[in-house]
C-alpha positions in Angstrom: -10.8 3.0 21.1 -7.8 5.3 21.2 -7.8 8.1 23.3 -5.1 10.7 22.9 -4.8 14.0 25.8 -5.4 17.0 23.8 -2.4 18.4 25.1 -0.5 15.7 22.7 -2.7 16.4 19.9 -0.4 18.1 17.9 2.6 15.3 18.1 0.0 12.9 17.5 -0.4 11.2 14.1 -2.5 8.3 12.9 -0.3 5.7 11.0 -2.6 2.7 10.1 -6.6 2.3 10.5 -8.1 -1.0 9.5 -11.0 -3.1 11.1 -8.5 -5.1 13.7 -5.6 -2.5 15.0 -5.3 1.2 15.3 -1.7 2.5 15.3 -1.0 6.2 16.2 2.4 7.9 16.7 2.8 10.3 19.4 6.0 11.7 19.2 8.5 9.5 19.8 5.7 6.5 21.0 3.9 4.2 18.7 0.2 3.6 19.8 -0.7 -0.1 18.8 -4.4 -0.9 19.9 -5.1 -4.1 18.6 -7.9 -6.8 18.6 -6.9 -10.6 17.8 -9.8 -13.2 16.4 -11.3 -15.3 18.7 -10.5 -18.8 18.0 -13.4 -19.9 17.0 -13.9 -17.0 14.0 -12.8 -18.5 10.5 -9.4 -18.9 9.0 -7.9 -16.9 12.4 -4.9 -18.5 11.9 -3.9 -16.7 8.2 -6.1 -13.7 9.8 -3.8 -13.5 12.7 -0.5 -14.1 10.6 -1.8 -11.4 8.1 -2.2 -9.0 11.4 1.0 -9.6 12.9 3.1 -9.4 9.6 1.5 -6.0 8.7 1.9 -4.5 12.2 5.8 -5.5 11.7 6.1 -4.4 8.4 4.7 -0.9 9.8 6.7 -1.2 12.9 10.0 -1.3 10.7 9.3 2.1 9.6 9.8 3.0 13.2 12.5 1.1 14.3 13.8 3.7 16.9 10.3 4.7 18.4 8.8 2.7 21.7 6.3 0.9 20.8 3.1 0.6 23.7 1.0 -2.1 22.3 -2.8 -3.0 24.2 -6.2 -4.1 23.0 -7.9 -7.7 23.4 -5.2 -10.4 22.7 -6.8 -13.1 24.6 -6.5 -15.7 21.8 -5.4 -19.2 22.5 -4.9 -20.4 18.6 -4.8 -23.8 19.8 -8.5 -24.1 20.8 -11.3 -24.9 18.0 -14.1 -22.7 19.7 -14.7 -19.5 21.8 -16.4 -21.2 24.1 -14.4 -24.3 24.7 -12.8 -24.5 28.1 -11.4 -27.8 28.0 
């Protein structure tokens, strides 16, 4: 979830909307709220390389704004499962 102060509401402008990032611009900010396949969901690797090379085509649009970037990026894309710990 992104959560913008009303106060900014007027500066604020949603860029990009799909099922794994949110990107808003506020001002002079971009917003980047973004959540990266755990490794054990299917094909992650082409499903993380398709995220990442989307978010920097966008991001070249911007080149001169600050970009804050959050969301769940706990991904380790060398391990086979969620769950393994080894």
């Amino acid at each position: 979830m992104t959560l913008i102060s009303r106060k900014f509401s007027n500066a604020a402008k949603l860029i990009s909307v799909t099922d794994r990032y949110v990107v808003v611009v506020v001002c002079d900010v971009i917003i980047i709220n973004l959540y990266l396949p755990c490794a054990g969901s299917v094909d992650r690797l082409d499903l993380c390389e398709e995220i990442l090379d989307n978010l920097c085509l966008l991001l070249s649009e911007y080149s001169n704004y600050r970009v804050i970037l959050g969301g769940n990026l706990n991904v380790d894309l060398e391990r086979v499962s969620c769950f393994d710990v080894s």
